[in-house]
Backbone as numpy.savetxt, mean C-alpha at the origin, in Angstrom:
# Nx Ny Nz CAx CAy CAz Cx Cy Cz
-15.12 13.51 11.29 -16.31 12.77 10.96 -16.58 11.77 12.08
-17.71 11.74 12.80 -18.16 10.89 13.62 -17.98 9.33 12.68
-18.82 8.46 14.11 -18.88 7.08 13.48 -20.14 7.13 13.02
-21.28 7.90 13.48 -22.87 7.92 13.03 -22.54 8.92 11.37
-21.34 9.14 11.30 -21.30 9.70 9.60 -20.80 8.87 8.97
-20.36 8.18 9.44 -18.76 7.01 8.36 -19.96 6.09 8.23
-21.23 5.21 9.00 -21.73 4.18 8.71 -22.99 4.10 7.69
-23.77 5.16 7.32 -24.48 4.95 5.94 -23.55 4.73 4.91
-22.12 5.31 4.96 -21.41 4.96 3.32 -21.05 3.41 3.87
-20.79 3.11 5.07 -20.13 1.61 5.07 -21.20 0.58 4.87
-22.55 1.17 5.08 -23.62 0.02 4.72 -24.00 -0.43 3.85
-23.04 0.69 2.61 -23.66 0.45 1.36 -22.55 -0.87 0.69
-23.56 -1.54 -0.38 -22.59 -2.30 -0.77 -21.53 -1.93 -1.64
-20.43 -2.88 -1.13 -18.80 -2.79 -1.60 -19.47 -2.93 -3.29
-17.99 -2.18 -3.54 -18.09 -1.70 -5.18 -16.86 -2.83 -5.49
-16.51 -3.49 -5.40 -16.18 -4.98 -5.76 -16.25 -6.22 -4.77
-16.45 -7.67 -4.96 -16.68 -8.48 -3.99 -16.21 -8.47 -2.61
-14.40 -8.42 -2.51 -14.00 -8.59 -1.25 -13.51 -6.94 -0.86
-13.96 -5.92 -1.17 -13.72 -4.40 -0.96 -15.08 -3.33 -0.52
-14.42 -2.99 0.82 -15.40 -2.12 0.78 -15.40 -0.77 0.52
-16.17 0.37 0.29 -16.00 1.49 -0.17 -15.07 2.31 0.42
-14.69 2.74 -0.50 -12.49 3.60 -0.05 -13.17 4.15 1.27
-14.44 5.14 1.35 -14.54 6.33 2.09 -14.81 5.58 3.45
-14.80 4.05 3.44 -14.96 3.45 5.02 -13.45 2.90 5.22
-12.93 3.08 4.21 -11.60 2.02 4.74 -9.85 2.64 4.86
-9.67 2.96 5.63 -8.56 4.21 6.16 -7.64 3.75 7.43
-6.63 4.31 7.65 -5.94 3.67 8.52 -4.94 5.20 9.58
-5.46 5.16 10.60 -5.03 6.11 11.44 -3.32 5.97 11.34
-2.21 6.47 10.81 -1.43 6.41 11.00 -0.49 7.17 11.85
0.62 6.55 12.45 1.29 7.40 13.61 2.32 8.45 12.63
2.99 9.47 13.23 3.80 10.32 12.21 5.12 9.45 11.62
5.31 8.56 12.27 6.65 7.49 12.40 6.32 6.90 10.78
5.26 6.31 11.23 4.33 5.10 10.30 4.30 6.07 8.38
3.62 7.30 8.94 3.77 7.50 7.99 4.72 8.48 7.13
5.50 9.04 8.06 6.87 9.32 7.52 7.87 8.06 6.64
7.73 7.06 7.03 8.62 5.79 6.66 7.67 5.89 5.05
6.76 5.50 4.97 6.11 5.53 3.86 6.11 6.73 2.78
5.74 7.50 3.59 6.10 8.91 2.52 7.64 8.63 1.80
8.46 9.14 2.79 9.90 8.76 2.27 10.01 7.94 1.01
9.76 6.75 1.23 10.29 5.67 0.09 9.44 5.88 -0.94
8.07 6.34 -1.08 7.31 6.53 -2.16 7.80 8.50 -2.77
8.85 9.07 -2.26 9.40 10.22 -2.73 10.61 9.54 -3.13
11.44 8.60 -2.86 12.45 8.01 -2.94 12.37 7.78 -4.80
11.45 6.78 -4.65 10.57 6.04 -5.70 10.41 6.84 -6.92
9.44 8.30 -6.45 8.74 9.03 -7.55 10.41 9.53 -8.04
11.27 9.72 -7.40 12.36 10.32 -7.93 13.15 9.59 -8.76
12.97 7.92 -8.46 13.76 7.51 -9.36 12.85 7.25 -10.98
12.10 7.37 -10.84 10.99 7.23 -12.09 11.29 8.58 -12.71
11.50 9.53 -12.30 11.72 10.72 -12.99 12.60 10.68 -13.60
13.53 9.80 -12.98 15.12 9.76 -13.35 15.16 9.15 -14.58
13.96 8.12 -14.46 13.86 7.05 -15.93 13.23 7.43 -17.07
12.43 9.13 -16.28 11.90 9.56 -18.19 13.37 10.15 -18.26
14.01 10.50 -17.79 14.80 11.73 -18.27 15.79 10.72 -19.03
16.30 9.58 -18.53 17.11 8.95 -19.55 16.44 8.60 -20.66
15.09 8.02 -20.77 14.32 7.70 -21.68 14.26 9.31 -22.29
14.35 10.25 -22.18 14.00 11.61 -22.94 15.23 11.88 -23.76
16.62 11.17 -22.94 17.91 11.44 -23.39 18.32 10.46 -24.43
17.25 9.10 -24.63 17.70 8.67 -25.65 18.86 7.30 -24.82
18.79 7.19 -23.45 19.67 6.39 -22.88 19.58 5.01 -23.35
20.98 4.22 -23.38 20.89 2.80 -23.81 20.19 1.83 -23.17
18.81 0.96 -23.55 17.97 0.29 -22.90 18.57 -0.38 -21.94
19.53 -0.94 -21.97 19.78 -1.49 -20.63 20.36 -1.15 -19.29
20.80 0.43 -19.78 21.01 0.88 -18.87 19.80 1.45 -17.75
18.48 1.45 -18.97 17.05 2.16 -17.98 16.84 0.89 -17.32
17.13 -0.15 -17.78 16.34 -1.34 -17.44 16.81 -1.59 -16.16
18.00 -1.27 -15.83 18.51 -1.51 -14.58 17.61 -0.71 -13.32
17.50 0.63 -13.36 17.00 1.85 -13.06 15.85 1.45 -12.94
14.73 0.57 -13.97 13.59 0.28 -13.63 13.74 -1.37 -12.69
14.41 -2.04 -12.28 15.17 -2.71 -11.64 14.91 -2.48 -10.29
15.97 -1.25 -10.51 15.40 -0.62 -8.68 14.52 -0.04 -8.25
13.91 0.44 -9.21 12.51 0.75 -9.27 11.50 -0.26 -8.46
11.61 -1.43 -9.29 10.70 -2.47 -8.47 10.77 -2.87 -7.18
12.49 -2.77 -7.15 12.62 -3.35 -5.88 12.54 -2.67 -4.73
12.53 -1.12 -5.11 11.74 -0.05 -3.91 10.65 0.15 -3.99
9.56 -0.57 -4.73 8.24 -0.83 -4.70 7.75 -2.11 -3.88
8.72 -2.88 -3.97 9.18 -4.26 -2.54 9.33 -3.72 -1.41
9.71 -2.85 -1.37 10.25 -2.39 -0.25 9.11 -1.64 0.40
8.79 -1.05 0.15 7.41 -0.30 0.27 6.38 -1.09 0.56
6.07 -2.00 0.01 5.00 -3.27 0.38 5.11 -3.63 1.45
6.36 -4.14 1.54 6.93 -5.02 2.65 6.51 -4.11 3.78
7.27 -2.72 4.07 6.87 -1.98 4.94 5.27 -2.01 5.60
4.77 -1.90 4.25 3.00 -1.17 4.52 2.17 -2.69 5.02
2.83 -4.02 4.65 2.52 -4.93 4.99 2.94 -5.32 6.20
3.73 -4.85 6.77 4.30 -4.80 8.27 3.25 -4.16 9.27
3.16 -3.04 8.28 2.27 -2.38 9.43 1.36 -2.37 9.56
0.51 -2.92 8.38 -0.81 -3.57 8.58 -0.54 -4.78 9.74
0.17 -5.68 9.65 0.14 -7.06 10.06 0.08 -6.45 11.76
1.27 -5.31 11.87 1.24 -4.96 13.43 0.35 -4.16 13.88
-0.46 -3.18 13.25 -1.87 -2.67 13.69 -2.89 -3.28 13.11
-3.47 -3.06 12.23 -5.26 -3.64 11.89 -5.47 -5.30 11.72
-3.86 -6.21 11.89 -4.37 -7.17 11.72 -4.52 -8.09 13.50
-3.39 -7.50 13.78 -3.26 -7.48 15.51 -4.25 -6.98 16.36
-4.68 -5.67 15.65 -6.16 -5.04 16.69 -6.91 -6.00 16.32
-7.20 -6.50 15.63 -8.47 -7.05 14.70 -8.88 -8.95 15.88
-7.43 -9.21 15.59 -7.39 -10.39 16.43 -7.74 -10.48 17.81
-6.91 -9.49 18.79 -7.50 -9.04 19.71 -8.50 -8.70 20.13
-9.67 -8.19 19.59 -10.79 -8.09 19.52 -11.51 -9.21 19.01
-10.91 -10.85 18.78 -11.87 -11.40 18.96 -11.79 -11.73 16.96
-11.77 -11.08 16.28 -12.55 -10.96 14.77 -11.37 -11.47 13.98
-11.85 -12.06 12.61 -10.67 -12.47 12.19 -10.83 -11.57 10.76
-11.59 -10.75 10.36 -11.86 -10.07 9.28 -10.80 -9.88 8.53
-10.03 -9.42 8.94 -8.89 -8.88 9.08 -7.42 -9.78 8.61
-7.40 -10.95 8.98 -6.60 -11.84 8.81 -7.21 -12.68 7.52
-8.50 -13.05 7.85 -9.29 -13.53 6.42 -8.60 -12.14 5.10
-8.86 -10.98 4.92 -8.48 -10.17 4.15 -6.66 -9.91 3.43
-6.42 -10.46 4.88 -4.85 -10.44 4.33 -4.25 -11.86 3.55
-4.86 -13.03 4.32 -4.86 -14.51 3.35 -5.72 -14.13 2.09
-6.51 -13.58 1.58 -6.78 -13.29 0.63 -5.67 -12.86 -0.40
-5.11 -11.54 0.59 -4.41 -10.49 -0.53 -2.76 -11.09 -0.86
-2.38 -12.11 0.25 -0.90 -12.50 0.23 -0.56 -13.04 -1.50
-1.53 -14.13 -1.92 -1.11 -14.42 -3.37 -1.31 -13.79 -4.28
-1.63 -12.15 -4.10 -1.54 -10.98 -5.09 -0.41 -10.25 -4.76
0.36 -10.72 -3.86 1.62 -9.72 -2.71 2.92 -10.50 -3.87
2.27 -11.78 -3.59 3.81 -13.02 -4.04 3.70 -13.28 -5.46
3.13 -12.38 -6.18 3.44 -13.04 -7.95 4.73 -12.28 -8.33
């Protein structure tokens, strides 16, 4: 898709205040970039599987609770990552070029990152 195709959907207005429409907002990733990501979100889906199957088995709640435990905390992990690599490409290009769009968007999103 050219850029003279991507900019009638980007002109239109965002479908919530500080968002603009999914089909403008994408991120070229390197195979590195997104191998690391894939990984931990297969990591992830596997341990959730793991947690119906004890939940299917009838397992003692605190033993899932743990399991959903690490669950979260490889959903931390994952953030952290994808927030890395935002910070080192689109928020770094963004600066460099002058614009702070980019950095405005991420001070936005940090106190939805830290609850």
């Amino acid at each position: 898709m050219t850029d003279a195709e991507k900019k009638p959907c980007c002109a239109a207005e965002p479908a919530e205040k500080d968002t603009a429409p999914s089909c403008c907002r994408h991120k070229d990733r390197t195979p590195e970039e997104y191998r690391a990501l894939a990984n931990r979100l297969s990591r992830i889906e596997g341990q959730v599987r793991g947690i119906r199957a004890m939940l299917d088995k009838d397992v003692y709640c605190a033993d899932i609770l743990v399991q959903v435990a690490a669950v979260n905390a490889a959903l931390n992990g994952f953030s952290k990552e994808l927030l890395g690599q935002h910070i080192r490409t689109c928020v770094a290009d963004d600066l460099k070029a002058g614009e702070t769009q980019k950095l405005d968007e991420l001070l936005q999103l940090l106190p939805r990152l830290m609850k």
